[in-house]
C-alpha positions as CSV (number, residue, x, y, z in Angstrom):
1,X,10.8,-16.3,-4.6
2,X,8.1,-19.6,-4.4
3,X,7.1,-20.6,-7.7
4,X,3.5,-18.7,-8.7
5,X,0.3,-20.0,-10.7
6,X,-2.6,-18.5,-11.5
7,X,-5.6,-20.3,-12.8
8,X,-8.9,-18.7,-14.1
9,X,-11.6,-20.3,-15.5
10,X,-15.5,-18.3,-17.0
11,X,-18.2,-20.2,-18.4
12,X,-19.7,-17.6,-21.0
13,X,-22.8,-19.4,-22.9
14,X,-23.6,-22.2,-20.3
15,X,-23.4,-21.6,-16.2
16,X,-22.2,-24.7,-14.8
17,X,-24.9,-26.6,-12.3
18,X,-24.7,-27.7,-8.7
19,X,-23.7,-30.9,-9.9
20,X,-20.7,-29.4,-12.2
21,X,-19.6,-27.3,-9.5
22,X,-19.0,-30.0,-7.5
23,X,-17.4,-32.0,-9.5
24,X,-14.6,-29.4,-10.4
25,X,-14.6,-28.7,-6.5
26,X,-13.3,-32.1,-6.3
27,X,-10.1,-30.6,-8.3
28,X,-9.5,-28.0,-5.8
29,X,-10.7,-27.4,-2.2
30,X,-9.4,-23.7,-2.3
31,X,-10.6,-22.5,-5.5
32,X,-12.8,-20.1,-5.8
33,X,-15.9,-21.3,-7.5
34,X,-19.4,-20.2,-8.6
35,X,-21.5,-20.9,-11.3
36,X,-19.6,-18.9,-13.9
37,X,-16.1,-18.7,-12.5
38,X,-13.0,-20.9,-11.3
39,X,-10.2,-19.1,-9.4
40,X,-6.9,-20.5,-7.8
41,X,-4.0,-19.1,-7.0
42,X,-0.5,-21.7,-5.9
43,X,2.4,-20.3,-4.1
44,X,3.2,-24.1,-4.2
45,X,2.2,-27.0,-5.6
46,X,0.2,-27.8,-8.3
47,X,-3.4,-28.0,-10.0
48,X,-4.3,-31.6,-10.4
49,X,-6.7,-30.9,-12.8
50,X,-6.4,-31.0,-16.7
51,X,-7.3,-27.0,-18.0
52,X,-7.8,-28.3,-21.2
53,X,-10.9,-31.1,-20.6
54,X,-11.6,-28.5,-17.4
55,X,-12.8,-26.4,-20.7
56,X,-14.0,-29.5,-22.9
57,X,-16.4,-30.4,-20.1
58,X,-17.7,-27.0,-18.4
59,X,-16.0,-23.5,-19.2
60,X,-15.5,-21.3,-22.3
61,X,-12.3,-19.7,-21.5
62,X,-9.0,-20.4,-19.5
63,X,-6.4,-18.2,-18.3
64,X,-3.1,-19.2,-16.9
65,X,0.0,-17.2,-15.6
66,X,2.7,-17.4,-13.8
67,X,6.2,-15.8,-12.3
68,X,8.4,-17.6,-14.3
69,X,6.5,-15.8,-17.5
70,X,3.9,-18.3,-18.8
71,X,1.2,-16.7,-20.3
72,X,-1.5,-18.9,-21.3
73,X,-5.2,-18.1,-22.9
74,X,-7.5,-20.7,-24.1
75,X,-10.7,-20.6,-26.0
76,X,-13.7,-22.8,-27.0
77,X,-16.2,-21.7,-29.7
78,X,-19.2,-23.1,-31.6
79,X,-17.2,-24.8,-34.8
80,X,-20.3,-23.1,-36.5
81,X,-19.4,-19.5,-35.0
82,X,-15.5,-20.2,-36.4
83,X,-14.0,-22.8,-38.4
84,X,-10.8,-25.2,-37.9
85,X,-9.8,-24.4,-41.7
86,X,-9.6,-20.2,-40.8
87,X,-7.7,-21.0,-37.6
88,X,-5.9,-23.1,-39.2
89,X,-4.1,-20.9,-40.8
90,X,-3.3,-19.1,-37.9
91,X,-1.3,-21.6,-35.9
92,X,2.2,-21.5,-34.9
93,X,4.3,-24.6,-33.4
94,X,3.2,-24.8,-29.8
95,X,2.2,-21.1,-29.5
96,X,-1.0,-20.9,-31.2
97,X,-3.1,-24.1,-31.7
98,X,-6.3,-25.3,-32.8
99,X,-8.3,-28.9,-31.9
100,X,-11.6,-29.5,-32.8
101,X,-14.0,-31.4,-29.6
102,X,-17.5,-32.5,-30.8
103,X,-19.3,-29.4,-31.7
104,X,-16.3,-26.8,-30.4
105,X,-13.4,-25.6,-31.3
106,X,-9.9,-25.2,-28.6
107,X,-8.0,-22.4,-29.8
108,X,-4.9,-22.3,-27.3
109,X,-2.4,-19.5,-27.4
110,X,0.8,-19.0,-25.1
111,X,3.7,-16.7,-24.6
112,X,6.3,-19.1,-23.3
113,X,9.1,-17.7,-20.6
114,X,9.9,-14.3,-20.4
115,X,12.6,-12.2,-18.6
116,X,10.8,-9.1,-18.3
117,X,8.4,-7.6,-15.5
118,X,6.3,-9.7,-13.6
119,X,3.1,-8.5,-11.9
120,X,1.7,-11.3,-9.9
121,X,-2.0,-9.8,-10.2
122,X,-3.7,-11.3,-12.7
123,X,-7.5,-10.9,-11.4
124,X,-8.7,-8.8,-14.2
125,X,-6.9,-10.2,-17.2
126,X,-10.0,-12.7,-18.5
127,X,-12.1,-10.6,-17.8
128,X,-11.2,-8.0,-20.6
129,X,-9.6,-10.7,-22.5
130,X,-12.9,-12.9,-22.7
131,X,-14.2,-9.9,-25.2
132,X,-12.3,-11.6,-28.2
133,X,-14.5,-15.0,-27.8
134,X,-17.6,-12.8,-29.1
135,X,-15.4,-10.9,-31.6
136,X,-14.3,-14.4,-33.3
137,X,-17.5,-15.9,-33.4
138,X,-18.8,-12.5,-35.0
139,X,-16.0,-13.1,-38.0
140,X,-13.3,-10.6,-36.5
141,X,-10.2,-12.5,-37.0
142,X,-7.8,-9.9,-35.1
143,X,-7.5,-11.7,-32.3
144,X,-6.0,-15.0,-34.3
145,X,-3.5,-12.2,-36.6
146,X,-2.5,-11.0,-32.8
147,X,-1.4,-14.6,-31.5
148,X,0.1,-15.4,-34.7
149,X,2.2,-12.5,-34.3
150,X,3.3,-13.2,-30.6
151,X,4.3,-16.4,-32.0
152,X,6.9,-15.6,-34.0
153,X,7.6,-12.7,-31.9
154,X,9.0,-15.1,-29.6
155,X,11.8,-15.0,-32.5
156,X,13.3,-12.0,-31.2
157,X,13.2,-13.0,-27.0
158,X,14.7,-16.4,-28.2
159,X,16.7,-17.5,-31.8
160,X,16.2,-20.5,-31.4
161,X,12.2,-20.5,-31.3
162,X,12.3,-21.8,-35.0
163,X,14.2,-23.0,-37.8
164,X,15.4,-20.6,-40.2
165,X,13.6,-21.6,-43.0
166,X,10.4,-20.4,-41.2
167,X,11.9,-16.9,-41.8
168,X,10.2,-17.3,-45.5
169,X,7.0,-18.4,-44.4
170,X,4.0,-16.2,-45.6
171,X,1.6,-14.1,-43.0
172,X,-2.3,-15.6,-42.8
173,X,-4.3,-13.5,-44.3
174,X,-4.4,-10.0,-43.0
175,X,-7.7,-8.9,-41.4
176,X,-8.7,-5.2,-41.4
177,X,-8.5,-2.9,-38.3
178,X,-5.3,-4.2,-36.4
179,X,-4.4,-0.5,-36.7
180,X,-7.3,0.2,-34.1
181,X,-7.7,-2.8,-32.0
182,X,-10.8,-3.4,-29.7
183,X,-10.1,-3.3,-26.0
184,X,-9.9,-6.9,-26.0
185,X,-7.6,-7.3,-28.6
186,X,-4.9,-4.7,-26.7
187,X,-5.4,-6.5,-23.9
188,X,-4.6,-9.8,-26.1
189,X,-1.8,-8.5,-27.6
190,X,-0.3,-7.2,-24.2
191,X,-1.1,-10.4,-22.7
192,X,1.3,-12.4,-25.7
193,X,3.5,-10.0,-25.5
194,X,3.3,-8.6,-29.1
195,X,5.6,-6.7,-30.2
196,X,4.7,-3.0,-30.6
197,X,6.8,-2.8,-33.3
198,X,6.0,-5.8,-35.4
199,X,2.7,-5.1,-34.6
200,X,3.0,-1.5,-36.4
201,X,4.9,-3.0,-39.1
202,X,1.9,-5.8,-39.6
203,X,-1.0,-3.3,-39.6
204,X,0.2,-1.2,-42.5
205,X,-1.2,-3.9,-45.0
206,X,-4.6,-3.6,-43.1
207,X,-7.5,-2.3,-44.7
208,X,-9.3,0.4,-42.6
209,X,-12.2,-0.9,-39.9
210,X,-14.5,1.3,-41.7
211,X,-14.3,0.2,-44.8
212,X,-15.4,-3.0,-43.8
213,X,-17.9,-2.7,-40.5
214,X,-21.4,-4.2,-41.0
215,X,-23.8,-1.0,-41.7
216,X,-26.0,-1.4,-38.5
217,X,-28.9,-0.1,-40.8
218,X,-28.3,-2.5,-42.9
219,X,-27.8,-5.5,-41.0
220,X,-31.4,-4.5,-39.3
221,X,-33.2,-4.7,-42.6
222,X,-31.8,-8.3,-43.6
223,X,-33.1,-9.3,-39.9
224,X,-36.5,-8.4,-40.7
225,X,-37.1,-9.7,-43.6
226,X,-36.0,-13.1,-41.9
227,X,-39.0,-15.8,-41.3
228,X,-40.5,-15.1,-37.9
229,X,-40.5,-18.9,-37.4
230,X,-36.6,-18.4,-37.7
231,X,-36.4,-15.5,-35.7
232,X,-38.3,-17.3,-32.8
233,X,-36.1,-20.4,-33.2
234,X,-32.9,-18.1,-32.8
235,X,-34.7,-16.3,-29.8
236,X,-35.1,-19.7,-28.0
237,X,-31.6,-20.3,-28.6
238,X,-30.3,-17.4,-27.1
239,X,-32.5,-17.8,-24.1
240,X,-31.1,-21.2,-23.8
241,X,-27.6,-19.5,-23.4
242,X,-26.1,-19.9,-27.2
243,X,-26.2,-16.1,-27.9
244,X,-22.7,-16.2,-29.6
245,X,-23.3,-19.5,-32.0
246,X,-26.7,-17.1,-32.9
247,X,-24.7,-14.2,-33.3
248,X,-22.3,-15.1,-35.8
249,X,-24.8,-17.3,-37.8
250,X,-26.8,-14.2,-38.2
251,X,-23.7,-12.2,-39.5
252,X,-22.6,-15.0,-41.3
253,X,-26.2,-15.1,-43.1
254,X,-26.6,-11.2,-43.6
255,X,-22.7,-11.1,-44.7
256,X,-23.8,-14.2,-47.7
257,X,-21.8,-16.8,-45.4
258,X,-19.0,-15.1,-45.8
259,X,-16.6,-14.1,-42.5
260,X,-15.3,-10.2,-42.0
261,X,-13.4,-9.5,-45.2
262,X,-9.9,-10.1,-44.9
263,X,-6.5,-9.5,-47.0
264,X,-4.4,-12.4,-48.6
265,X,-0.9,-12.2,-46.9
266,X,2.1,-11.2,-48.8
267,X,4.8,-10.6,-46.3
268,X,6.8,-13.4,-44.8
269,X,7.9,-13.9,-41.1
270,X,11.6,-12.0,-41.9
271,X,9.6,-9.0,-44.0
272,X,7.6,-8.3,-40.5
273,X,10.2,-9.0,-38.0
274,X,12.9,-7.5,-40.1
275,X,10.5,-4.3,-40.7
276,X,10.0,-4.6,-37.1
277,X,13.8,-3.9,-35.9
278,X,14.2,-0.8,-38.7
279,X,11.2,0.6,-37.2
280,X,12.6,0.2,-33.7
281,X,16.1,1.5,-34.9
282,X,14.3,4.4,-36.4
283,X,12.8,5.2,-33.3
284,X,15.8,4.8,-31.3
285,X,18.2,7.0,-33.3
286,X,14.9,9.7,-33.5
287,X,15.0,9.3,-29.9
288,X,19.2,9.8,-29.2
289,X,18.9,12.7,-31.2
290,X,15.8,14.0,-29.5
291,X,17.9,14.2,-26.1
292,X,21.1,14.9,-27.7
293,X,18.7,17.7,-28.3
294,X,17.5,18.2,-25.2
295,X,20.9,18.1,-23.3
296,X,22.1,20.8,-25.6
297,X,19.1,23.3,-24.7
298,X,19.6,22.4,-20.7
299,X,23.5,23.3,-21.4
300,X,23.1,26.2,-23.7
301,X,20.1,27.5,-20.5
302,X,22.7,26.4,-18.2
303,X,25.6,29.1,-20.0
304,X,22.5,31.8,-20.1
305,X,21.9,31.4,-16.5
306,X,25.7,31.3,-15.4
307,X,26.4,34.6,-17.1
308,X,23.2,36.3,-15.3
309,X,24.6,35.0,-12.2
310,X,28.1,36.2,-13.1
311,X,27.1,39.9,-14.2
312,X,25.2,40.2,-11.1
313,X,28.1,39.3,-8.8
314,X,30.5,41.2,-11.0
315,X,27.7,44.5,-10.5
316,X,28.3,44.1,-6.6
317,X,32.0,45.4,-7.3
318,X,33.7,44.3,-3.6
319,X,30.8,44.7,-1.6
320,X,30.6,41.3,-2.8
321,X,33.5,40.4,-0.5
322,X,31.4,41.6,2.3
323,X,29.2,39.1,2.1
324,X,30.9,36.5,1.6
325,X,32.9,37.1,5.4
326,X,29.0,37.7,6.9
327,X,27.9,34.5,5.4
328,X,31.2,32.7,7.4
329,X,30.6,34.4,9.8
330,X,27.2,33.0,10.9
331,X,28.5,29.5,11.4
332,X,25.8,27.6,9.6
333,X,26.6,24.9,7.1
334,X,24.2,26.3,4.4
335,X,25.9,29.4,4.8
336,X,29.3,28.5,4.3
337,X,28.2,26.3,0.9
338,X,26.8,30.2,-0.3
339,X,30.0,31.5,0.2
340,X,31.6,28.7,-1.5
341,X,29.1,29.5,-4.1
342,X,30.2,33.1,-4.8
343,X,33.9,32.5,-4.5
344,X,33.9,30.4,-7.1
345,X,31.7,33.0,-9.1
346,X,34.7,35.6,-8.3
347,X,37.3,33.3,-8.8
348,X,35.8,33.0,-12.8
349,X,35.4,36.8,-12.8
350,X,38.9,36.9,-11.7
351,X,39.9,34.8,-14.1
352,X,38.2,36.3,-17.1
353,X,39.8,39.9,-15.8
354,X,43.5,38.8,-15.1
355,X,43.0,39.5,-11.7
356,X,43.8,36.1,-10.3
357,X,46.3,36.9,-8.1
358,X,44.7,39.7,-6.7
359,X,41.8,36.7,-5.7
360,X,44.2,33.9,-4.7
361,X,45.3,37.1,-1.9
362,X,41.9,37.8,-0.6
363,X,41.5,34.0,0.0
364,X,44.5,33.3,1.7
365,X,43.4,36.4,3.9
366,X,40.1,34.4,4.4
367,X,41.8,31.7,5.1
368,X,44.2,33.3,7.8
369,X,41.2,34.9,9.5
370,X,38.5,32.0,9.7
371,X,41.4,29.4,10.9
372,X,38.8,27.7,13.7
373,X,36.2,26.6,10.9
374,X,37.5,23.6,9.4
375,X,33.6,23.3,7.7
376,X,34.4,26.1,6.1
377,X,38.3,25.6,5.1
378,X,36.9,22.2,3.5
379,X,34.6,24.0,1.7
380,X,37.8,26.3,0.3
381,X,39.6,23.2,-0.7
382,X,37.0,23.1,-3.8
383,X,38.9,23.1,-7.1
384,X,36.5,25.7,-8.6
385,X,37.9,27.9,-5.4
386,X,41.6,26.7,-5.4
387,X,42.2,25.9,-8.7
């Protein structure tokens, strides 16, 4: 198989101008571009082009995959919509990093090489995924618990990720709801490759959504009590394509400056992953036993059904013996299988009622008479017939 890439590129706050379009068409002459989008696809080769100042300089968000198992999804914010001290604490080695460029913040997140599945489509990924960028700058800090999770996740694909003494190293803190992720945030955590299971483990500690979700009716009656002059100002802005900077300066104002409430960690890396693998065990011997289960009612149906079968042959008395020599006696191949069928029902009845030599007779007799039928005398050879 060729070696595949995907690159995606969205501009969320700004569209890009003639004059940026084509300059990034100078990248790539078979990407697919328009004002809001970037789109290339390599069976071979390479991009020439740098995804990370390809974000710097025009787009929002980045996606990148490919068929060796690189997932890749990068982010730039308003540093007033998130700051480089909260995602700091999120960041793991090379999976989950954060840089600061002029007034943004690059939050880059990858799930290295991966042995699983592929699926070479990835035309709808960013497009769910891109609904975290708004949930960030709005103070939901899911998203950044999710990669820091897939990072050391990558524990369990590959030992030697890390050192062992990360093994001690506390969670960030814990931010409420990862027990009922957003859309987004499934598709993020699919997307790195987050571990259901570690996931599970990690979202016991989380406080409920509810508990915690701006009262709508609330947030409405600290907006109008703002200036108007400010709410003009913030109007403008938004019609000048900064909606999210706006948005999360407004919660940030109504919530006192003050991000989504979150929990101080208290679980290291080898609590979660640790919990993680019991929980799976769990599940796995609950599962064994569920078909162990399972193959014991299809055996104990199977015994039912066998002894209907047998008391209805067993009711024909020899009439049964009848049928069998008209069902040879047509020649057909299905027929001959249903009078293997019931002479190896007779031979168990025969069996059961010490009448076995009486049966081995009456086959031989069979035999004798339906010489010319090799189909059939195969069929005979059967060890539930001959045994």
């Amino acid at each position: 198989m060729s070696e595949y890439q995907y690159y995606e590129f969205v501009a969320v706050d700004r569209p890009l101008t003639e004059s940026q379009q084509a300059q990034v068409r100078e990248l790539s002459i078979r990407a697919r571009i328009t004002a809001t989008r970037f789109v290339n696809e390599y069976q071979w080769g390479d991009f020439q082009g740098d995804p990370v100042r390809m974000v710097e300089r025009y787009y929002d968000a980045h996606l990148y995959v490919t068929n060796w198992g690189t997932h890749r999804f990068l982010l730039k914010l308003p540093r007033t919509a998130l700051g480089r001290d909260v995602v700091d604490q999120y960041c793991v080695g090379d999976y989950v990093t954060a840089r600061a460029v002029g007034e943004h913040l690059l939050i880059d997140m990858t799930s290295g090489e991966y042995d699983g599945d592929w699926e070479e489509s990835a035309e709808d990924s960013l497009s769910v995924l891109i609904g975290v960028r708004a949930e960030l700058a709005g103070g939901d800090l899911r998203a950044l618990y999710l990669a820091w999770l897939a990072g050391y996740g990558t524990w369990e694909r590959d030992e030697d990720a890390f050192d062992r003494d990360r093994d001690e190293e506390l969670e960030p803190p814990v931010p409420p709801g990862l027990g009922a992720l957003t859309a987004a945030q499934r598709a993020l955590a699919e997307f790195l490759r987050v571990d259901p299971d570690v996931l599970a483990v990690a979202a016991v500690a989380s406080p409920n959504l509810a508990a915690t979700t701006d009262d709508p009716s609330a947030v409405a009656a600290w907006i109008s009590g703002l200036d108007v002059a400010d709410k003009d100002g913030l109007l403008l802005r938004v019609a000048l394509g900064e909606s999210t900077a706006v948005r999360s300066e407004l919660l940030r104002g109504y919530r006192g400056g003050a991000a989504q409430p979150v929990m101080a960690g208290t679980r290291t890396v080898a609590d979660l992953l640790d919990g993680a693998a019991r929980r799976r065990a769990e599940r796995e011997r609950a599962q064994a036993a569920g078909r162990d289960r399972e193959f014991a009612r299809q055996e104990a149906e199977y015994v039912r059904e066998r002894e209907r079968r047998l008391r209805r042959v067993a009711a024909e008395g020899e009439a049964v013996w009848g049928r069998v020599e008209a069902l040879v006696e047509t020649g057909r191949g299905r027929a001959y299988d249903e009078a293997a069928e019931l002479l190896a029902d007779l031979r168990e009845l025969a069996e059961r009622d010490g009448h076995t030599i009486e049966f081995v007779c009456c086959v031989a007799n069979l035999r004798d008479r339906h010489a010319r039928r090799p189909a059939f005398l195969r069929r005979l050879a059967d060890p539930s017939i001959t045994r």
